[in-house]
N, C-alpha and C positions, 0 to 999 in steps of 0.2 A: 189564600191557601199556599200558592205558593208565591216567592218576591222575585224571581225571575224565571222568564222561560226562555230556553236556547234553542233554538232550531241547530243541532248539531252533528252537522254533513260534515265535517271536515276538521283537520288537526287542531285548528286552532277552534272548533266545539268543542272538542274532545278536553285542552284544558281551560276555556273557561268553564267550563262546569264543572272540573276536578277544582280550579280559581276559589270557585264559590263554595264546594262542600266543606272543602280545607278550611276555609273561615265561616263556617257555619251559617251561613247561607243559604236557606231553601231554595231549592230550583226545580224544576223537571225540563229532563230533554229528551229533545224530537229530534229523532231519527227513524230513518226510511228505511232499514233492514235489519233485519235481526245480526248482520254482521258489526252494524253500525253499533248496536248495542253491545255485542262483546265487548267494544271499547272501552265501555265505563264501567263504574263499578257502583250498583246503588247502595244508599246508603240513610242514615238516619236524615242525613241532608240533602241526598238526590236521587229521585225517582226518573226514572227512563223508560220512556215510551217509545215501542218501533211502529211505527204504523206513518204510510204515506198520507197527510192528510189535505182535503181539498176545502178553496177558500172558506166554505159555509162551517166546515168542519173545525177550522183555527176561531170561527167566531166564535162558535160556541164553546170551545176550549177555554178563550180568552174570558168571556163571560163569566164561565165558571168557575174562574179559579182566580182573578180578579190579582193580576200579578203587577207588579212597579214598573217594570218595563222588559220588552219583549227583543233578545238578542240576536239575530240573522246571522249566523255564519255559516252558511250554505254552500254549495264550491262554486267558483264562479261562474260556472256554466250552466247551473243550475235556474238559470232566468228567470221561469215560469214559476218554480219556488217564491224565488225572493219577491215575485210582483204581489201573488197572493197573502205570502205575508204583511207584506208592509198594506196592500188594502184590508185586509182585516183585522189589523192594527188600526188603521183611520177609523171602520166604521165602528169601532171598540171603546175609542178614546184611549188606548194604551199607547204608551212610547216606543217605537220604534229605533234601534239601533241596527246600523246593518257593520257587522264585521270583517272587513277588508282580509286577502290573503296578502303576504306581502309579496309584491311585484318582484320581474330580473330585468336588469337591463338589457337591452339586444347584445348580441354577440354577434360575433363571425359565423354565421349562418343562416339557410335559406328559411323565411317564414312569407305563408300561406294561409290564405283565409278560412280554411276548414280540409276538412280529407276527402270531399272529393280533388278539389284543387294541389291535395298531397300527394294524391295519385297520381295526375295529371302531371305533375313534375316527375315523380317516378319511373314514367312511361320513357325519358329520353333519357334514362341514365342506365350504369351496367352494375352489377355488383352487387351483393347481399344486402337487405334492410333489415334492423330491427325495429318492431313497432310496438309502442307502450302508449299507446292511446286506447286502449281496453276495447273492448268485445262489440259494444255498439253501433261502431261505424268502422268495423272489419269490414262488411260487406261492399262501404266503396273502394276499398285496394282491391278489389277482384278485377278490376279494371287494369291490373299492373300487368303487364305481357308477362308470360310465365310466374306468376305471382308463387304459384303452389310450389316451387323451387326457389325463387329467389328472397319471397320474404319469411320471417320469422316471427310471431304473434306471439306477445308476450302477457296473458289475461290472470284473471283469478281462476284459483284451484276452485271454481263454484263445479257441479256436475252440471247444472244448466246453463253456464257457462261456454263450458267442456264440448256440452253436445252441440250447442247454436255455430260454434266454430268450426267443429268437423263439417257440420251442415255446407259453410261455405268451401270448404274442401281444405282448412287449416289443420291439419294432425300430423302424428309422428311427432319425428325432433322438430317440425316447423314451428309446433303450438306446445309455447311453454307455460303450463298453470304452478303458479309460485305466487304467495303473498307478498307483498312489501311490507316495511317500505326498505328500500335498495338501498345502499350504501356505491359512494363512486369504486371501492373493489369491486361490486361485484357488478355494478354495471358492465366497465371495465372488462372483467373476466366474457362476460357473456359476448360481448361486441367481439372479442377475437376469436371465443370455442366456436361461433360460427362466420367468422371474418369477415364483419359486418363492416360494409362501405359507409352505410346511411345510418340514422335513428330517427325513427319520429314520435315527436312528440308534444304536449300541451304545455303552454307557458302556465305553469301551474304552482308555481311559487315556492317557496323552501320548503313549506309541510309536505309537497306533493313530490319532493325529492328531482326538483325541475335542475338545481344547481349541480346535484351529484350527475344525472346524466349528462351537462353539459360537458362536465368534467371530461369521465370517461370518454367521451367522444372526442373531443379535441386530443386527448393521451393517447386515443386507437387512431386518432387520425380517418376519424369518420365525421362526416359532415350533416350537421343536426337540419332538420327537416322540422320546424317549430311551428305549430299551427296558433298562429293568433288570439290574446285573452279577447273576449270578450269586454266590450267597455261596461263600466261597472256604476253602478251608481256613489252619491256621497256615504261617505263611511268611516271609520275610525281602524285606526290598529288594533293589533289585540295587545298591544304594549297599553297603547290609549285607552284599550276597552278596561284593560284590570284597573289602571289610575283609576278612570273614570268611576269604576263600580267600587272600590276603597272607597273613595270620594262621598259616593251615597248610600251607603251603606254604613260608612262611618268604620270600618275595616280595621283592626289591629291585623294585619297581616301576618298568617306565619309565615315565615323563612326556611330556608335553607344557606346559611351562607358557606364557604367551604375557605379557608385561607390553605390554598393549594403550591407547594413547591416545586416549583418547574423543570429543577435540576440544573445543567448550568445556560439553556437556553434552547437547544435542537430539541426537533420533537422526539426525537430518535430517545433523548431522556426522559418521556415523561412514563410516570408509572402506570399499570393499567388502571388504577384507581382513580389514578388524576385523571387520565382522558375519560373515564366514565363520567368522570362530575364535569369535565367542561361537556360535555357532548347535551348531557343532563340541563345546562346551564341556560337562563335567557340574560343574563348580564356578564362581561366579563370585566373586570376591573385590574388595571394593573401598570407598571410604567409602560413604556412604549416598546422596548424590546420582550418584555413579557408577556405583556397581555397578546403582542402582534404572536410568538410565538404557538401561542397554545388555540385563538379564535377561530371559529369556524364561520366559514363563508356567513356571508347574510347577520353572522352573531354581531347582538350590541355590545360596544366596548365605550369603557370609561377610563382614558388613559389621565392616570392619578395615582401617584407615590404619596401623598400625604396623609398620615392616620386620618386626620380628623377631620380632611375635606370629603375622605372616601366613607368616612361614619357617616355625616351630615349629607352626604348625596344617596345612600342606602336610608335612610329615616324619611327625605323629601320622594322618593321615587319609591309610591306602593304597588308599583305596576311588575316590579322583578321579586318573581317566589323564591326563583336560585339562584344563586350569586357566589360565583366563582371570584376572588380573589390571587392574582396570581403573584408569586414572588420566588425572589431568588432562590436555586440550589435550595437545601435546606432550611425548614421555617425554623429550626431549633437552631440555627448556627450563624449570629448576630443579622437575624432576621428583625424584621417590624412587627412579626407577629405577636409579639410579647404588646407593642400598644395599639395594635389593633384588637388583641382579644379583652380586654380592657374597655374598649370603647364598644364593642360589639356584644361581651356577655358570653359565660362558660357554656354555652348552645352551639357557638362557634364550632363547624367539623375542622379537625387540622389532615391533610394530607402531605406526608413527609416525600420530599424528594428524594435524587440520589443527591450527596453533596458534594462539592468540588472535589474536597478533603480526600473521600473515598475515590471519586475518580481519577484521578489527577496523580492520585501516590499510586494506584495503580499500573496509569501509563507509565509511568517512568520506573516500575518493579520497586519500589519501597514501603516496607511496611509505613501504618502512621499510628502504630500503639503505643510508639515511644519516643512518639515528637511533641514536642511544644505547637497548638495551634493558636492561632490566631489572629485579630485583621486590622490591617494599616487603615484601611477604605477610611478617609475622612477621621481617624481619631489618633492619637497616639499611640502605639503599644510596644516603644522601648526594644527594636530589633535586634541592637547591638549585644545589650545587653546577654539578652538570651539565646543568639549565636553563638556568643562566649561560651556559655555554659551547656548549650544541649546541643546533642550532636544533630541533630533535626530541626527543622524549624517551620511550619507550615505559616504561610500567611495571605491574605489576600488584599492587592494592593490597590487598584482602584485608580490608578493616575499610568500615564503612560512613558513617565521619567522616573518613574518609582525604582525601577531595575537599579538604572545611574545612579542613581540618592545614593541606595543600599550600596552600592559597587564601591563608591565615593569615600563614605563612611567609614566600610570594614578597610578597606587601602589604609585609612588614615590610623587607624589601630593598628597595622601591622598584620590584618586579615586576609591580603589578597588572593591567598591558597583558597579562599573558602569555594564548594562549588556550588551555585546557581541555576537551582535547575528555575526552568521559567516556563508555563503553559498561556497562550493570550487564547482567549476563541474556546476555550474548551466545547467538543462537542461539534461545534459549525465543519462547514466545508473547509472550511481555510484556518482551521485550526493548525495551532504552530508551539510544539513542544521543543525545547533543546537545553543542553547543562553547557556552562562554560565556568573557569574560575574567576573570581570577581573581578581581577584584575584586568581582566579581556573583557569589563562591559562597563569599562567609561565611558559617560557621552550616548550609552547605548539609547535609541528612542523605540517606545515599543506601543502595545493596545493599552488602553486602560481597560481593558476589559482582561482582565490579566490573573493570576496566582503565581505563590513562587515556593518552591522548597530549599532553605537554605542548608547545605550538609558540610559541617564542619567535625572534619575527621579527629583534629584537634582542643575540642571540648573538654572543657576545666568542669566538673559538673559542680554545684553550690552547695555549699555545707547545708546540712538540714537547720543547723542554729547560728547567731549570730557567734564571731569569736574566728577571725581570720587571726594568724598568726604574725605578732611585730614586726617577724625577718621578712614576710611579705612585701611592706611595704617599700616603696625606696625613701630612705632617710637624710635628714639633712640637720641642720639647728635649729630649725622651727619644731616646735613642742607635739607631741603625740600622746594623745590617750591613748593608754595601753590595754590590751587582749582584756582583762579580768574587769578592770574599769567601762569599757566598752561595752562590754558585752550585757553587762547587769543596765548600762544606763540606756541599750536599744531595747533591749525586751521591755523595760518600765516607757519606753515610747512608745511601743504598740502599733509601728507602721503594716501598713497596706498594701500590696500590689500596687496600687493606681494613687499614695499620700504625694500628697505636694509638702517636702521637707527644704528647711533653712538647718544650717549647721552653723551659727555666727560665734564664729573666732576659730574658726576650721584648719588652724596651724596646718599638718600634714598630710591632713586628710583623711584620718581613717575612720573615723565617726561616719564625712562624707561618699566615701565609698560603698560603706558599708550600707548605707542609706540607699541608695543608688544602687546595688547590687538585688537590696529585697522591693526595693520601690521600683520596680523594673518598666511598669506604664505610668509611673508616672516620672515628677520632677526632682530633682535638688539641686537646693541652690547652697553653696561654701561660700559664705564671706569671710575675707581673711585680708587686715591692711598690709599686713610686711610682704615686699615684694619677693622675698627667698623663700617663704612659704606658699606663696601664689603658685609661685615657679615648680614649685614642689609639688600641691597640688595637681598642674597642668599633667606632669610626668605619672602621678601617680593616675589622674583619669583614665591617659592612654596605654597603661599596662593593663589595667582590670576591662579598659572597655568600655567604662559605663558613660557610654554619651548620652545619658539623661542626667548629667552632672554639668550643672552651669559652676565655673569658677568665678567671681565677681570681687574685685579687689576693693578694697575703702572699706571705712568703720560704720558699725550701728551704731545709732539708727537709722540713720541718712542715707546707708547703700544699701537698705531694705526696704524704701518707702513707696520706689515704682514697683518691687518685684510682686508679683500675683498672691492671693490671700494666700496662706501655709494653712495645711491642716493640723502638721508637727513643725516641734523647732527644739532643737537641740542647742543649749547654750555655753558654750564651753570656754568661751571670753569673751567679757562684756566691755573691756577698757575703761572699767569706771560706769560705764553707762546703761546701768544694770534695769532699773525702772524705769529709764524710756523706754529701751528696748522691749521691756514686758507693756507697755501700758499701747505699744505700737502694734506689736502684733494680736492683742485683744481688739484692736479698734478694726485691724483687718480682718481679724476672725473671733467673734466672739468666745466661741467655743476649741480654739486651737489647743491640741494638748504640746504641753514644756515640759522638757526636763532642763536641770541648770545642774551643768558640776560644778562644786566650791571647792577651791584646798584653804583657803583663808578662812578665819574668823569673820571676818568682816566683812567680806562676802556673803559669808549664810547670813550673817544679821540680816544684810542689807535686802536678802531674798526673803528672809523672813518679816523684815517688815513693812517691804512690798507686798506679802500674801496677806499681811494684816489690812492695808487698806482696803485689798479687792475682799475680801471678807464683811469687811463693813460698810463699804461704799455701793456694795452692788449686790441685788435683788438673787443672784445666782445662788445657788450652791455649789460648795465648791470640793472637788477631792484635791489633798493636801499631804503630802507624803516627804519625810523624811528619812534618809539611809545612811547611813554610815558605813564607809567600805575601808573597810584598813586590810593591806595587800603584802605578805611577804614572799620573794622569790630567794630561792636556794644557790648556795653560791658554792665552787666547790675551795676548801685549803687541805690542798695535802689530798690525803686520805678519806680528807671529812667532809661534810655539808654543812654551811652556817645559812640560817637563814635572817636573808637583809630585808628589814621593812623600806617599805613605800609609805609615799608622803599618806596619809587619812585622806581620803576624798569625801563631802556632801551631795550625795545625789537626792536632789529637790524635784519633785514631780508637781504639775500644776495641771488642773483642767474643771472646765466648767461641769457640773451635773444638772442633769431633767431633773426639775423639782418634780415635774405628774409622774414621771416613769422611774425615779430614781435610781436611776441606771448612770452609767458614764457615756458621756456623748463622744462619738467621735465622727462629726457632720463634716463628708470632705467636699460637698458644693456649695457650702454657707458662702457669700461672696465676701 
C-alpha cells in the first residue's frame, strides 16, 4: 500500500516526506499531533496520520500496509519512540532506517545533563533567563530562587500549554506563547526586550533552530545553558537518507536549481529573492568567496567554479532538491551562467543581482547609459582603443596590476590626462573607491578583486562607417590607400568586434588602423618590409590609439607564419608573392575571408588564377567577387573644377562557403 512510512516528529520528517511525494513516492506519515500534521500537506502521494501510536499498534500498521522500509525521524529525545519503532520493525521483518538530526559542535558554554541540573546551576547565578526547552520540564526551574521574576518561558501558543504554565506560576510577560521556528533576529531581539543574562536550551540541531540561538546569545553576550543530546543510536543523514531513497527507488529527482547572482560579494547586496532561495536551499555551490558569502551556518557547500564539474556533481548527488548556485554580481553580465544553463536545462531559476556596473557608477555619481561596458578579467577587450573614442569606459579587471597596465599604456599614447576612477572590494568592509589621472598610477599595486571607470574628457567618438579622412593620417613616401578605395574594400571585409585581421603590405597604415579601430577586442597585425613605412606605421598606431595593432616588419609569407590564425586579411602588396601568401593563410584558416587590391593587370590575372585552383582543387564552395573602382577627385584651376582620375583599382574578395547551410562563413575560432 504504501513504499514507505516515516515516523515524522521533526523538520527533517517533515521533508522527507515532501522528498518522497515530489517524486512520486507513496508514503504515509506519522505524527503525534494534530500540530504535527499541519506541517504537511496530503496529497495524491502522501497520507498523514496524527495519532500517538504504541508498539503493538506500529505492528499492526506495518502488517498492513506491507511498506519497503520504515523511516525514524523522530526528535532525539524521543527515545521510547524510536525503541518501539525499530522493535516493531524486527518483529515485522520491515527495514528499519532511523534519521539522524544533524548535531552542533560544543561552544563556549555551560552544558548539563538535563533541567533539573539546569536549574541547579541556575540557583548560583544572578540575572534574567530565557528558557526555550518547552513546557514539559518547566516545572523543574521552579526550583530557581525567585524564578517567577527572573526567568522567562518561552512555550507554544497551545491553550493547554498556556494553562499548565500559569499552573506552575509562569504568566504575564514572563510566559511567552509564540510559534517558531525563530530566526537569530529574533532570538536576538527577545534576549535584550527582557535583558536576558542566560538561555537555555536543547542541543537540538539546525531544524530545531539550536544554531540561531546560539548566535543570539553570544551577540547579547548571554551565556547559553545547553542541556545535553541524548546519545542516539546508528543512523543516516537526511542528506544520506534522500541519496539513499533515490537509490531505491530508482528516483529521477526533481530539482530546483537556482543560478543566483550574488552582487559584488557583501551580503548587504544580496536581493531578497536571493536570500529566500539560499535560506530555501540544502546545497550551495559556488567559488569560495561566493558561496562562503551567501551559506548559512550548518549549510552544505560545494566550492566549484567549473560548469561541467558542478553539472556532473548535481547529476551524481540525488540527495539535494535545492540547489543554489552562486555567482558573481550579475548572471547576465559575462557570467557562466550562459554554460551553466546549458548543461543544467531551460528549468534553470536565474536570480539577477545588483551588478558592479550599476553600483559602482553610482558610488562615484556617473551615469553608465552612455558608457562603453565591459571586462578585462582573463580576456582581451581592447581598452585603449575605446578610451580613445568614448568618454566612459566601464570595465572589470580581475588582476591587481591591471590599474598600472592601463596607466602604462594610455601614458604611452599621450593619454595621461585620462581619469581613473578605481573601486577594489566593492561592497566589503574595506572597500576603497578613489579617481586619479593615469599618469599618477604607475607602478600602482592594487586588489584584483577590483573595477575601473575610465573618463576621458577628450574622446574622438568613431565614425559610424569606415572612411577616416587621408589628411588624418601622418604621411610619408610610403604608399596609402586612399578614403574611397578603403572604404569600399573594409566593408567587402566584413570585420568584427573580436576579427583577428593581417593587413600584408600595410605601407602607411591606414587600412591597418582602420582595422584596428572596428576590431577593437580583437587583433591586427600590419606587415610592411620598408623600414620608412614601418616607421610610419609606429607613428600612426600612436596617434589613433589602437594598441591592438601589432606592427611586424619583413615580407609574406615568411613574416606571417608564426602570427596566430586571421579570420580576415587584407592584401594590399604581395611583392610578387601573391599565391603563397593565399595558399598560407588558407592553411591557417580554412575559411579566412580576403580581400586583395590589384592596380596591375597582372596582378588580377595572377589572383585570378589563384581562385581558379582553389575552385578546382578543393571540395569547398567558394564566394568569388570581383570590383572595379575607378576614383576621380576635383581639382580646383582658376574658377573652375577638373576632375583628375585615379589609378583603376581591382578589389578581389575571397572566402570559403557552407556547402549544407550555404550561407558565407566567417568562423573566427577555426584554429
Amino acid at each position: 500500500m504504501y513504499k514507505a512510512i516515516v515516523f515524522a516528529g521533526t523538520t527533517e520528517g517533515y521533508e522527507i516526506c515532501r522528498f518522497l511525494a515530489e517524486n512520486r513516492i507513496s508514503a504515509l506519515a506519522c505524527v503525534a499531533t494534530e500540530y504535527g500534521m499541519k506541517s504537511l500537506e496530503e496529497g495524491e502521494f502522501l497520507s498523514v496520520q496524527a495519532k500517538r501510536l504504541t508498539e503493538e499498534e506500529m505492528e499492526k500498521l506495518f502488517k498492513e500496509t506491507e511498506p519497503e522500509l520504515v523511516l525514524d525521524a523522530t526528535h532525539p529525545y524521543a527515545a521510547q519512540v524510536t525503541e518501539n519503532i525499530s522493535a516493531a520493525c524486527e518483529k515485522t521483518g520491515r527495514r528499519y532506517v532511523r534519521v539522524l538530526r544533524a548535531g552542533s559542535g560544543q561552544q563556549e558554554a555551560v552544558y548539563v545533563k538535563d533541567a533539573a541540573e539546569a536549574a541547579e546551576y541556575l540557583k548560583s547565578t544572578e540575572g534574567n533567563v530565557l528558557l526555550t526547552t518547552g513546557s514539559k520540564e518547566l516545572s523543574a526551574f521552579a526550583a530557581v530562587p525567585d524564578y517567577q521574576e527572573r526567568l522567562f518561558a518561552r512555550v507554544l501558543s497551545l491553550p493547554s500549554v498556556i494553562e499548565a504554565c500559569r499552573a506552575l506560576g509562569f504568566e504575564g510577560r514572563h510566559l511567552i506563547a509564540v510559534q517558531g521556528p525563530f530566526s537569530e533576529e529574533f532570538n536576538t531581539a527577545m534576549l535584550r526586550q527582557y535583558r536576558c543574562k542566560y538561555l537555555v536550551t536543547k542541543d537540538s540541531g539546525r531544524a530545531g533552530g539550536f544554531q540561531e540561538k546560539l548566535q543570539a546569545a553570544f551577540a547579547c553576550g548571554a551565556v547559553p545553558v545547553i542541556i545535553g543530546r541524548p546519545p542516539e543510536k546508528e543512523g543516516i543523514s537526511l542528506k544520506e537518507c534522500k541519496r539513499m531513497l533515490a537509490e531505491q527507488f530508482s528516483m529521477s529527482v526533481r530539482r530546483k536549481i537556482t543560478l543566483l547572482g550574488i552582487g559584488m560579494g557583501s551580503g548587504d547586496t544580496l536581493t531578497v529573492g536571493g536570500r529566500s532561495a539560499v535560506e530555501q536551499a540544502d546545497l550551495i555551490i559556488g567559488a569560495k568567496r561566493m558561496a562562503d558569502a551567501v551559506r548559512l551556518p550548518g549549510q552544505d557547500v560545494l566550492y566549484e567554479y567549473r560548469s561541467g564539474e558542478i553539472a556532473d556533481y548535481i547529476r551524481s548527488h540525488l540527495e539535494y532538491s535545492k540547489i543554489v548556485i552562486a555567482l558573481s554580481g550579475d548572471v547576465g553580465f559575462y557570467s557562466g551562467a550562459k554554460r551553466l544553463l546549458e548543461l543544467l536545462g531551460p528549468d534553470t531559476e536565474i536570480i539577477c543581482g545588483i551588478s558592479s556596473v550599476a553600483y559602482f557608477m553610482g558610488k562615484i555619481g556617473l551615469s553608465w547609459d552612455d558608457a562603453k561596458i565591459v571586462s578585462a578579467h582573463g580576456r582581451e577587450c581592447g581598452l585603449i582603443p575605446l578610451i580613445r573614442t568614448h568618454k566612459k569606459v566601464f570595465a572589470i579587471l580581475g588582476t591587481g596590476d591591471k590599474v598600472a597596465e592601463l596607466a602604462e599604456r594610455l601614458c604611452g599614447y599621450g593619454m595621461e590626462d585620462v581619469l581613473l576612477y578605481v573601486g577594489e572590494r566593492l561592497s566589503y568592509e574595506d572597500e576603497h573607491i578613489f579617481v586619479k589621472p593615469a599618469g599618477e598610477l604607475l607602478g600602482y599595486q592594487g586588489d584584483a578583486l577590483s573595477v575601473l571607470c575610465a573618463y576621458n574628457g577628450k574622446a574622438v567618438p568613431l565614425s559610424a562607417t569606415h572612411g577616416l579622412a587621408d589628411e588624418t593620417f601622418i604621411r610619408g613616401k610610403a604608399p596609402m590607400t586612399k578614403t574611397e578605395i578603403r572604404t569600399v574594400s573594409l566593408g567587402k571585409l566584413r570585420l568584427t568586434e573580436n576579427a583577428v585581421c593581417y593587413d600584408v603590405g600595410a605601407g602607411t597604415g591606414s587600412v591597418s588602423v582602420e582595422m584596428a579601430l572596428r576590431a577593437f577586442s580583437g587583433k591586427v597585425y600590419a606587415v610592411e618590409k620598408k623600414e620608412d613605412a614601418v616607421l610610419l606605421l609606429e607613428e600612426n598606431k600612436r596617434k589613433f590609439a589602437v594598441d591592438n595593432l601589432t606592427v611586424i616588419q619583413g615580407t609574406a609569407p615568411e613574416a606571417i607564419k608564426e602570427l596566430p590564425a586571421p579570420t580576415h586579411a587584407f592584401i594590399g602588396g604581395s611583392s610578387g608573392n601573391l599565391k603563397e601568401i593565399i595558399h598560407l593563410l588558407l592553411k591557417k584558416n580554412p575559411y579566412v575571408r580576403m580581400v586583395i587590391n590589384c592596380i596591375t593587370l597582372e596582378t588580377v590575372s595572377e589572383a585570378m588564377e589563384c581562385i581558379r585552383g582553389l575552385e578546382a582543387g578543393n571540395a569547398f564552395d567558394w564566394e568569388t567577387e570581383v570590383v572595379q573602382l575607378a576614383v576621380a577627385r576635383s581639382k580646383s584651376v582658376g574658377r573652375y573644377h577638373m576632375m583628375m582620375g585615379e589609378n583603376p583599382i581591382y578589389i578581389i574578395t575571397i572566402q570559403a562557403r557552407d556547402p549544407e547551410e550555404k550561407t558565407w562563413i566567417q568562423k573566427e575560432d577555426t584554429p
